[in-house]
C-alpha positions as CSV (number, residue, x, y, z in Angstrom):
1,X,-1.6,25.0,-6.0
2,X,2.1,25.1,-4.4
3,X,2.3,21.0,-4.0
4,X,1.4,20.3,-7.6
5,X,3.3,23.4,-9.4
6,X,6.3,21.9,-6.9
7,X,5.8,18.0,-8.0
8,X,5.8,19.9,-12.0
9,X,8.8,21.8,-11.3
10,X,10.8,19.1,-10.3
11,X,10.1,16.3,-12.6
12,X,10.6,18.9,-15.6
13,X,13.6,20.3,-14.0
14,X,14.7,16.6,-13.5
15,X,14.1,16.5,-17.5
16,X,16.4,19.0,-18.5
17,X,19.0,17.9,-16.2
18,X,18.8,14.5,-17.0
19,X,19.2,15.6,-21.3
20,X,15.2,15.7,-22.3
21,X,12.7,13.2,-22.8
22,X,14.7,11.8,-25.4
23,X,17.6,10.6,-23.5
24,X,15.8,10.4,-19.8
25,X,12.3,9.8,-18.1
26,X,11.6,10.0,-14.3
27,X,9.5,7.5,-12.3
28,X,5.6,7.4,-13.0
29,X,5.2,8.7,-9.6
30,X,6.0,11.7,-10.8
31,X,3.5,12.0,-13.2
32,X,0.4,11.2,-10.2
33,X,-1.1,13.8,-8.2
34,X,0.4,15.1,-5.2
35,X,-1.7,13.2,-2.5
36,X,-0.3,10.4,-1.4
37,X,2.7,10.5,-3.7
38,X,5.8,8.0,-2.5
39,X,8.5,10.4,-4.4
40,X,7.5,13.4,-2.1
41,X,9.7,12.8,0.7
42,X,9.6,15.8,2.5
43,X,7.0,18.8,3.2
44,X,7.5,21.3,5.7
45,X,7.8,24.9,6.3
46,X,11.0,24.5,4.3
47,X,9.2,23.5,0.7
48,X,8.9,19.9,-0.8
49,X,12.0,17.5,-1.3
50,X,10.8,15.1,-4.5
51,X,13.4,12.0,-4.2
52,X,12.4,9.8,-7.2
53,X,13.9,7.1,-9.9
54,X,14.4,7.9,-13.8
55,X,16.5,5.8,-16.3
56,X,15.9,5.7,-20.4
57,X,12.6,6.1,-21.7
58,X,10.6,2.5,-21.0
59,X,12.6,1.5,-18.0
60,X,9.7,1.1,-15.9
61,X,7.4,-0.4,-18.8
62,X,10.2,-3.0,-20.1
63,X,10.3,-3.7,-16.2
64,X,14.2,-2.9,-15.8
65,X,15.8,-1.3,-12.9
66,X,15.9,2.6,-12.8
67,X,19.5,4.0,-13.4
68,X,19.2,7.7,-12.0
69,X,18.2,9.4,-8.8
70,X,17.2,12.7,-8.6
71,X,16.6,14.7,-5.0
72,X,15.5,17.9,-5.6
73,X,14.1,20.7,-3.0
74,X,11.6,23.1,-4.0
75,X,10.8,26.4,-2.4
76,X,7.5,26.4,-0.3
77,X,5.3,28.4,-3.2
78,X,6.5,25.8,-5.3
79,X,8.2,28.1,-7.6
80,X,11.7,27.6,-7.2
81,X,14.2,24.3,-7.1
82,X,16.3,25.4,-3.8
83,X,18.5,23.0,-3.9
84,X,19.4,20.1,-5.8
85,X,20.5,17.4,-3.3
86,X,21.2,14.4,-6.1
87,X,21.3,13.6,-9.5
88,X,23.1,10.7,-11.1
89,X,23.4,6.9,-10.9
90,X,21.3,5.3,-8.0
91,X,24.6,3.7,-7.0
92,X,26.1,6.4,-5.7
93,X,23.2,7.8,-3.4
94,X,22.6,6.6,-0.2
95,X,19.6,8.2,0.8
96,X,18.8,9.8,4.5
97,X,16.5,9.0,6.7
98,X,13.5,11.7,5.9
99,X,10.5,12.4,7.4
100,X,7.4,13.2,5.5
């Protein structure tokens, strides 16, 4: 249960920080399952990082270009956000090279 309570912990903390579904929506990824999922960049002993795109609701519908980024590390139980590494405009991340 850790991987999925950690992909739901970040996308609704990515919510919140981001002003609530009425101002921000993340990348569909993070509404798939866990397996397989290209915004989980990271998973080791560590936790999970979640590095995914969000913009104004229908961005990725109307087909335009996300405006956010959000990096966020969750503790290994999936119960906590550790750290958050980024959130704000995609043009001022440049994103490491992470292993998976």
């Amino acid at each position: 249960m850790a991987p999925k309570r950690a992909l739901n912990l970040a996308r609704d903390t990515a919510i919140r920080m981001n002003g609530g579904l009425g101002k921000y929506r993340p990348g569909r990824c993070m509404y798939q399952g866990i397996a397989n999922n290209p915004c989980l960049a990271q998973r080791d002993a560590s936790g999970f990082i979640f590095h995914f795109p969000g913009g104004q609701p229908g961005w990725q519908e109307s087909g335009t270009p996300p405006t956010q980024v959000t990096v966020l590390r969750v503790s290994p139980d999936g119960r906590a956000i550790t750290q958050t590494i980024h959130n704000g405009p995609l043009s001022q991340y440049s994103a490491p090279t992470q292993q998976r």
